[in-house]
C-alpha positions in Angstrom: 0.0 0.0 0.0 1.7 3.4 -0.9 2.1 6.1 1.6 -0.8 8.3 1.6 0.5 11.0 3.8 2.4 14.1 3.2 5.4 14.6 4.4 4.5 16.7 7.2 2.1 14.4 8.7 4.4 11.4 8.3 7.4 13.0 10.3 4.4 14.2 13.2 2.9 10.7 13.1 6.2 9.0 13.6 6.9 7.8 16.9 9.0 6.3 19.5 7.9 3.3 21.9 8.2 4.8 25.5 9.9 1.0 26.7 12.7 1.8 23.9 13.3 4.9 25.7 13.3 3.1 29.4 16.2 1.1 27.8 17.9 3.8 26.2 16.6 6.9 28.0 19.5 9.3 25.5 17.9 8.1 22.6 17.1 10.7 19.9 15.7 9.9 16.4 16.5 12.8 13.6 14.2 12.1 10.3 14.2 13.3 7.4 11.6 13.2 4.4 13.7 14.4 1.1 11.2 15.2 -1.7 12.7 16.0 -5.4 15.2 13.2 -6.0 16.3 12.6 -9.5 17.0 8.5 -9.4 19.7 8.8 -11.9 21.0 12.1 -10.9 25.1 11.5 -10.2 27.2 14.3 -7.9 31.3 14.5 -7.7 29.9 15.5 -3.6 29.5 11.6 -3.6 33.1 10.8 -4.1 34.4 13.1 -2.2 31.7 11.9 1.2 33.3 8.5 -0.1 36.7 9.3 0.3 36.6 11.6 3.1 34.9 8.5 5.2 37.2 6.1 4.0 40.0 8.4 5.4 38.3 9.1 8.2 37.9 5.4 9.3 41.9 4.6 8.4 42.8 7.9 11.2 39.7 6.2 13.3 40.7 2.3 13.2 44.7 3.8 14.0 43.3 5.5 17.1 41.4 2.6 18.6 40.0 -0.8 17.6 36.3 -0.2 16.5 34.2 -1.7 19.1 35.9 1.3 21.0 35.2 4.2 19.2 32.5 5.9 21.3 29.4 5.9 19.1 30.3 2.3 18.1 30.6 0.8 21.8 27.3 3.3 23.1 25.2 1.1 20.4 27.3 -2.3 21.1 26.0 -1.5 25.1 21.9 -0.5 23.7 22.1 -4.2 21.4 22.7 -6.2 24.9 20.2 -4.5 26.6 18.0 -5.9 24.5 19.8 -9.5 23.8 21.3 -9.4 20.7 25.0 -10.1 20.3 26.6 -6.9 19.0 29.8 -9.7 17.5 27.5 -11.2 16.2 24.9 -8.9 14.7 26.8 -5.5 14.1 24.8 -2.4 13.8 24.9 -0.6 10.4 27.6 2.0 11.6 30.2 -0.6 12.7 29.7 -2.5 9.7 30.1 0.4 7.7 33.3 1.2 9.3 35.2 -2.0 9.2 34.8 -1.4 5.2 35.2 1.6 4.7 39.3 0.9 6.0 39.4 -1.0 3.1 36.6 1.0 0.6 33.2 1.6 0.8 30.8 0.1 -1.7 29.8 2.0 -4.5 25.8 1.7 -5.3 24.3 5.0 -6.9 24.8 8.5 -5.5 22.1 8.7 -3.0 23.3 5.5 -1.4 27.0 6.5 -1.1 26.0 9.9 -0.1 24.9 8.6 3.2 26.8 5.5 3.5 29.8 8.3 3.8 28.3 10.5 6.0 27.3 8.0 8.2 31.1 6.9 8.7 32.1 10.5 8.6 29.8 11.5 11.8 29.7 8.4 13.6 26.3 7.7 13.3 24.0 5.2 12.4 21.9 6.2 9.1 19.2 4.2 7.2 17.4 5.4 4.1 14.1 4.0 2.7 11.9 4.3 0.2 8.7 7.2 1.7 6.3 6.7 -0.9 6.6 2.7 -0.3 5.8 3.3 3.6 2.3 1.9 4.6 1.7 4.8 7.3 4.5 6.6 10.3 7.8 4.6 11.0 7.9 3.3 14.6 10.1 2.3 16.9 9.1 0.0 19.4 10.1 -3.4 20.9 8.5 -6.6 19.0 6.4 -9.2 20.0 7.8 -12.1 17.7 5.6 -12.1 15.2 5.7 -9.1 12.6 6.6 -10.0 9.7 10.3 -8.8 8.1 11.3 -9.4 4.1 14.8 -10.0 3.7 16.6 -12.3 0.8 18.6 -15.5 1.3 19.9 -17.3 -1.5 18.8 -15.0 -3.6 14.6 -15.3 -2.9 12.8 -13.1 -0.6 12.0 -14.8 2.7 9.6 -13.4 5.9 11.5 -13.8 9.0 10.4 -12.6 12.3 12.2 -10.5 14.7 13.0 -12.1 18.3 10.1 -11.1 21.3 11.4 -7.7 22.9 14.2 -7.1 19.7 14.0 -3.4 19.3 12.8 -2.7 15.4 11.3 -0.2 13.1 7.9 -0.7 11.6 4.8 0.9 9.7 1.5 -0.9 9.4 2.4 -3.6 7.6 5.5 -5.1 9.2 8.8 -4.4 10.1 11.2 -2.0 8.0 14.4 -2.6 10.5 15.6 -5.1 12.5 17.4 -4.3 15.6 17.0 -1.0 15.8 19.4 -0.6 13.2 20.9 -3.9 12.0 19.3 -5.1 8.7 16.5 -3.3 6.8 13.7 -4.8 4.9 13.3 -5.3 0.9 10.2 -3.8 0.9 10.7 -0.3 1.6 14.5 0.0 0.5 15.7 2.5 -1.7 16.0 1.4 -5.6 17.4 3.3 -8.8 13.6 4.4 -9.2 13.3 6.6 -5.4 11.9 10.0 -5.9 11.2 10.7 -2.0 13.3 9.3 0.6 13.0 8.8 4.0 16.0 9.1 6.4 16.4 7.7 10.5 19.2 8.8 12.0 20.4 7.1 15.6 22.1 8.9 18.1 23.0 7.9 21.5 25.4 9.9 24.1 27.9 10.8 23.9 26.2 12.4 20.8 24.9 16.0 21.6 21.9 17.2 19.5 23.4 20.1 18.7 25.9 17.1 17.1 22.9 15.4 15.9 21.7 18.2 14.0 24.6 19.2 12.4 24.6 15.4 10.7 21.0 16.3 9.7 22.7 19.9 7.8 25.3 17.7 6.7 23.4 15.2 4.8 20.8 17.6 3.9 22.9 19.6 1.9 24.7 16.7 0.0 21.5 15.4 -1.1 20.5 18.9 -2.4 23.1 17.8 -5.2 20.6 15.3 -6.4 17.8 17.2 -7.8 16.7 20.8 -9.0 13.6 21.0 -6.6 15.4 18.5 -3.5 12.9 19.7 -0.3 13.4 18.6 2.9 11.2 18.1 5.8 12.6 17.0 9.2 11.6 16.3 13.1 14.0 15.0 16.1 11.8 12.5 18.5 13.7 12.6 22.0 12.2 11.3 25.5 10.1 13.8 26.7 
C-alpha cells in the first residue's frame, strides 16, 4: 500500500515506543523526508563523502580498535540490553566502518552519499523508500511475530524478529531489524526513489546540537541530487 501522507504528517505521526526509551533513556531519532530526488542524478559530492569517510575510518581504526570508538561501543551497550549479540549482529555504523578501511561500496549516489556520512559523523543512518511506507515509521520493541522481508539465496523470505528485539515498523511489518541492523526489501531505496525517507540514531555521547549538524550535513549533500530537492525533518527525543 503506498504512503498516503504528506510529508509533514508522516514525520508528526512517527513515533517512538516509551519501553525503547526506558532502555535507552539518550535516545534521539532525527528524520528526514527528502522530496525531489532525480534517481539517476550523479554528484562529484558523492566521491568526495566517499573518500573523506574512508580516510576518516583509516585515522579512526589507528586510534582505537572499533568496538571502541565511542558511538560504536554506546550502540554495542543498547544491542545487549535488549539481547542481541553486538559480535554477532553489528549495527549498520560498525559494519560500515570496518569497510570503509578497506573501501566503501559504491551503489548510486544517494546511497553513497549517506553511507559516507554515516562513517564520517559516527552515526547510524538508514534510508528508505517514503512513498513505499504503509503509514508513520515506529520504533518499538517486537512481539515475535511481525513479519520482516529479507533475501537468502537469492529469494525473498519473511523472517520474524525475536520477542522484545527493538525494530522499526509501519502498518504492515517491520522496515528494521534491531534498531538498526538489517533493513527490509520492501521499503529499501532502488534506482527508481523520488522521496526518501532518512532515520538517523544517536545515543550519548552524541549531543543534539551534534545530531543536528549530521541532519545539515546530509541535507545539503543530497541537495546535489535534484533541481527541486525539499526537505522536511523532526527529532523525536524522551520527553
Amino acid at each position: 500500500m503506498p504512503n498516503n501522507l504528506t510529508p509533514t504528517e508522516f514525520l508528526y505521526a512517527c513515533s517512538v515506543d516509551q519501553s525503547v526509551f526506558e532502555l535507552r533513556p539518550d535516545y534521539r531519532a532525527l528524520l528526514l523526508v527528502v522530496q525531489g530526488l532525480e534517481p539517476q542524478a550523479t554528484s562529484t559530492l558523492a566521491d568526495d563523502l566517499i573518500a573523506r569517510a574512508e580516510a576518516q575510518a583509516k585515522t579512526l581504526l589507528a586510534q582505537a580498535p572499533v568496538d571502541q570508538l565511542p558511538q560504536i561501543s554506546a550502540w554495542r551497550e543498547a544491542y545487549r540490553g535488549f539481547g542481541a549479540k553486538p559480535q554477532r549482529t553489528r549495527n549498520s555504523l560498525e559494519a560500515l566502518t570496518r569497510r570503509a578501511a578497506d573501501g566503501l561500496p559504491r551503489i548510486n549516489a544517494l546511497t553513497d552519499i549517506y553511507n559516507a556520512v554515516s562513517v564520517l559523523h559516527q552515526i547510524p543512518l538508514g534510508g528508505e523508500d517514503f512513498d513505499l511506507y504503509d503509514g508513520p515509521a515506529r520504533l518499538t520493541r517486537a512481539v515475535g511475530d511481525e513479519a520482516f522481508d529479507t533475501a537468502s539465496g537469492g529469494e525473498i523470505v519473511i523472517e520474524n524478529p525475536s520477542e522484545g528485539e527493538v525494530i522499526w515498523r509501519d502498518n504492515t511489518g517491520v522496515t528494521c531489524r534491531r534498531w538498526n541492523w538489517r533493513q527490509g526489501k520492501r521499503t529499501a531505496l532502488s534506482e527508481n526513489t523520488t522521496t526518501a525517507f532518512f532515520i538517523l540514531d544517536a545515543l550519548d555521547p552524541m549531543t543534539n546540537d551534534e545530531l543536528t549538524e549530521v541532519g545539515e550535513s546530509l541535507s545539503q549533500a543530497l541537495e546535489s541530487l535534484g533541481q527541486d530537492v525539499q526537505i522536511s525533518r523532526r527529532i523525536i527525543g524522551a520527553q
